[in-house]
N, C-alpha and C positions, 0 to 999 in steps of 0.2 A: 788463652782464647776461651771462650765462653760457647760450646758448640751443644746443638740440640738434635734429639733423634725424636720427632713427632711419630706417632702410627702411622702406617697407608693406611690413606685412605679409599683406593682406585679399588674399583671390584675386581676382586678374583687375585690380589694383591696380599700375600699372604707373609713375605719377606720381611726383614728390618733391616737397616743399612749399618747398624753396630751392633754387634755382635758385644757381651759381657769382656771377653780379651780384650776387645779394641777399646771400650771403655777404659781397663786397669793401664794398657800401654798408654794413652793419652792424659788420665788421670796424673801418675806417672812424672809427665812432663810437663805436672803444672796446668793441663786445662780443666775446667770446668764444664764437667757433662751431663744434660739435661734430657732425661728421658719422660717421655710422658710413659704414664700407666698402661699397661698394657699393649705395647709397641710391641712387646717378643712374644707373644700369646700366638700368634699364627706359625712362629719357627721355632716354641716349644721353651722358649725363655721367658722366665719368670721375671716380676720387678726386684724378686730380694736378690737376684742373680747381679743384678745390673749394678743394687746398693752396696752388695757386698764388693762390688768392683770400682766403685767410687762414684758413682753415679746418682744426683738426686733425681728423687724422682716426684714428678709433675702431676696432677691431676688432668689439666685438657692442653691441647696442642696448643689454645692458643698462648699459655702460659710459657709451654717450649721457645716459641715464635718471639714472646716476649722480651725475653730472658737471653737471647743466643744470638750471636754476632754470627754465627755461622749456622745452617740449616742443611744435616743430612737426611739423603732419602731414596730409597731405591726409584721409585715412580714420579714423573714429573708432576707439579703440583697441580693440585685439581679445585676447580675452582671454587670450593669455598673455603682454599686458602687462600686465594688472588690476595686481598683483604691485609692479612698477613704477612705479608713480604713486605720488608720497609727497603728503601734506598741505602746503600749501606753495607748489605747484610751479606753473605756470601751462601750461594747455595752451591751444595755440592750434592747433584743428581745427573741424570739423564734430561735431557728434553727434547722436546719432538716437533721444533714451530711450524717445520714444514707442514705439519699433521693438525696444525691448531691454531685458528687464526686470535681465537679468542683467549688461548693462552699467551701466543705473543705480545697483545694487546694489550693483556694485565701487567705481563712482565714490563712492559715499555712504559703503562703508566704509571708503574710503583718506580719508577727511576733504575729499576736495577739494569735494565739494558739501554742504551741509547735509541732516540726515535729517531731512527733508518728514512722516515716520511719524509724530513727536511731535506735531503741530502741527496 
């Protein structure tokens, strides 16, 4: 599997959802792990950290987005990633729809959730 770790982007969002270990463990067993540039600068990990664990690494998120059948992330996507989520793709985060009407809306019209409206 082809899995990417973009930066937070959410303020005050200082976290990364893979950690350099979790890269070499998946590495490891054959996946393909895409980090964008400076995703581990806010929790003190470097890109050569991430390369040296098997990880290429990406210039912008939306190359991450591009590239990866699966999207890790500590914070729910923020909207100028709505864009970026294709039908398809597997995200593995938190989310909050109760809290966002406009994020459930992106999610629902990128296919990755079903639209709840007909029903």
């Amino acid at each position: 599997m082809k899995i990417g770790v973009p930066t937070e982007i959410k303020s005050d969002e200082y976290r990364v959802a893979m950690l350099p270990v979790g890269v070499e463990e998946l590495s490891r067993r054959r996946h393909q792990i895409f980090v964008q540039s400076g995703a581990g600068l806010g929790s003190g990990v470097e890109d050569q950290d991430y390369a040296a664990a098997g990880a290429q690494i990406l210039p912008k998120a939306a190359d991450v987005f591009e590239k990866s059948e699966m999207i890790v992330k500590v914070k729910e996507p923020q909207v100028s990633e709505y864009g970026q989520i294709r039908d398809g793709q597997i995200l593995f985060t938190y989310f909050h729809f109760a809290a966002s009407e406009s994020l459930t809306m992106a999610m629902m019209d990128s296919g990755w959730i079903t639209d709840l409206r007909d029903r």
